[in-house]
Phi, psi and omega in degrees: 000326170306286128050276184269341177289325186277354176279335198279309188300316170293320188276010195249331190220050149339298209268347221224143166277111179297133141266161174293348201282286236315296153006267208317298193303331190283337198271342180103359188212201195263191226278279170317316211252332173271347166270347144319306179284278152341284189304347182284311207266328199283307180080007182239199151255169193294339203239015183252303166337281184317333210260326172302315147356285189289348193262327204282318154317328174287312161342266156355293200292321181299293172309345187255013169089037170255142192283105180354288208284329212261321177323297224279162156129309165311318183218053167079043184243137184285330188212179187304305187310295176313345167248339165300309161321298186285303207281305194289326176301321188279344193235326174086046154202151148285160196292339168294345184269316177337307185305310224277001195249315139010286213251323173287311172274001156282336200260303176269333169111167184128211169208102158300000172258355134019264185315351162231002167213174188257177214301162184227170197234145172275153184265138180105346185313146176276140208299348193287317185294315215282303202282338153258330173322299171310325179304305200303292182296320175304325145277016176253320197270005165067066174231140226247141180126344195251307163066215188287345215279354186285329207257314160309342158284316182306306171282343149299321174307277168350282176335286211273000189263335202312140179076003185256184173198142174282154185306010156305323238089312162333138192283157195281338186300328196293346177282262164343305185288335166299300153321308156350279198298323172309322177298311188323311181269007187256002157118354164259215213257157201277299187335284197305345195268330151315303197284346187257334166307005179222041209246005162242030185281000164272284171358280181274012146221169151311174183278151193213137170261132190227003193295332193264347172253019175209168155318092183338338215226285185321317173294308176323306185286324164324273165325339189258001164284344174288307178325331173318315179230062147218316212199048186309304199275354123313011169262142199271167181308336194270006183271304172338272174330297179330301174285323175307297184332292176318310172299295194312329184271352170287314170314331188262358165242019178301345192267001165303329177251181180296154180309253200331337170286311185309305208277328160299303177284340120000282178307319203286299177325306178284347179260354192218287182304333182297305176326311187286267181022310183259009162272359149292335186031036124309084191309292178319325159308290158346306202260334156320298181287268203336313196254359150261345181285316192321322175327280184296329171329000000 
């Protein structure tokens, strides 16, 4: 919790020049034993942290139409070249490429964030769309294991969600299937990326036994996603995975619910999920949930 209180604290004065001392006295402990700490809780040093931070704020403002040069000056960069230098090491493009990769693939389709997050789907896509999108990614990422039995899941999802909807609007299977698609790509296993098209069904339905329609190692994962809010820390790894996922596509459809719910699920991504995030160690996962909960927080 300290942790997080000086991480709430960096990102409230993003713009202003930080020390590890100035840090360290706020957090309370010396100089030596909180840089210690950060790195621990962090997987970064305090000042590699800011500086990813400031490029990820910088983004955000640049894509909102702000002048390259007025950013890096803003958030402490001595010159154009020097945030240009930083900015293409952290992302593999410069901030001068950004509008324009934007505004173009906003026009033809596509994701210019591909190199900092992992790929995301437009709200409203139709589940149809979604489920060769899922295909699609299964087989670039070669994961082996899925065959027919995906499409027969696939139509249990349909099934058992049938009639629900997300506060998008969005039929609720489309949700799962995004979760899918986020597992393929953070490595996992065919079993788990079958078990998250059905990974909120104690939540969003009745209790329903599925044992006899799915796969003995797919079912296994299911039941044991109910363990999340009872026996949290006894949840197997493919459970984890499973809830990150989850979270991330709420996040990214998080402006659907009310301000207080927003802010509260914020609070949560960051004292509980980030953690689990960097012991998954996936940066792009990591840098996602960060950077959308600081948002709402």
């Amino acid at each position: 919790m300290d942790m997080n209180r000086i991480l709430d604290y960096m990102e409230a004065h993003l713009e202003e020049k930080l020390t590890n001392k100035q840090l360290a006295d706020i957090a309370g402990y010396s100089e030596y034993h909180f840089l210690q700490l950060f790195k621990n809780h962090t997987g970064e040093t305090v000042m590699e942290y800011l500086c990813r931070r400031r490029l990820f704020r910088a983004m955000d403002e640049i894509l909102a139409g702000s002048r390259i040069i007025d950013v890096a000056f803003r958030y402490g960069f001595e010159s154009h070249s020097a945030f240009s230098r930083a900015f293409k090491r952290e992302f593999g493009f410069s901030p001068s490429l950004l509008r324009t990769l934007r505004l173009e693939l906003d026009c033809i389709g596509g994701n210019c964030m591909e190199q900092i997050f992992l790929n995301s789907t437009k709200l409203g896509t139709p589940k149809e769309e979604l489920f060769a999108g899922l295909k699609e990614l299964l087989k670039k990422n070669n994961v082996e294991g899925t065959g027919a039995v995906l499409d027969e899941v696939y139509s249990l999802a349909c099934k058992v969600y049938e009639g629900k909807h997300r506060y998008s609007g969005d039929e609720f299977v489309t949700h799962t299937l995004n979760v899918a698609m986020l597992l393929t790509e953070l490595g996992a296993d065919a079993d788990t990326v079958l078990a998250g098209l059905l990974s909120d069904i104690s939540e969003r339905t009745a209790a329903v036994d599925l044992s006899a329609e799915l796969p003995e190692n797919v079912w296994d994962i299911v039941e044991k996603i109910g363990l999340w809010h009872t026996d949290r820390d006894n949840c197997p790894e493919e459970v984890v995975l499973i809830k990150l996922a989850e979270r991330l596509h709420n996040m990214r459809t998080i402006e659907y619910l009310a301000e207080e719910k927003r802010a509260a699920k914020a609070k949560e991504t960051i004292e509980f999920y980030l953690p689990l995030a960097r012991k998954v160690n996936n940066q792009k996962l990591m840098e996602e949930l960060n950077d959308l909960a600081r948002k709402y927080a």
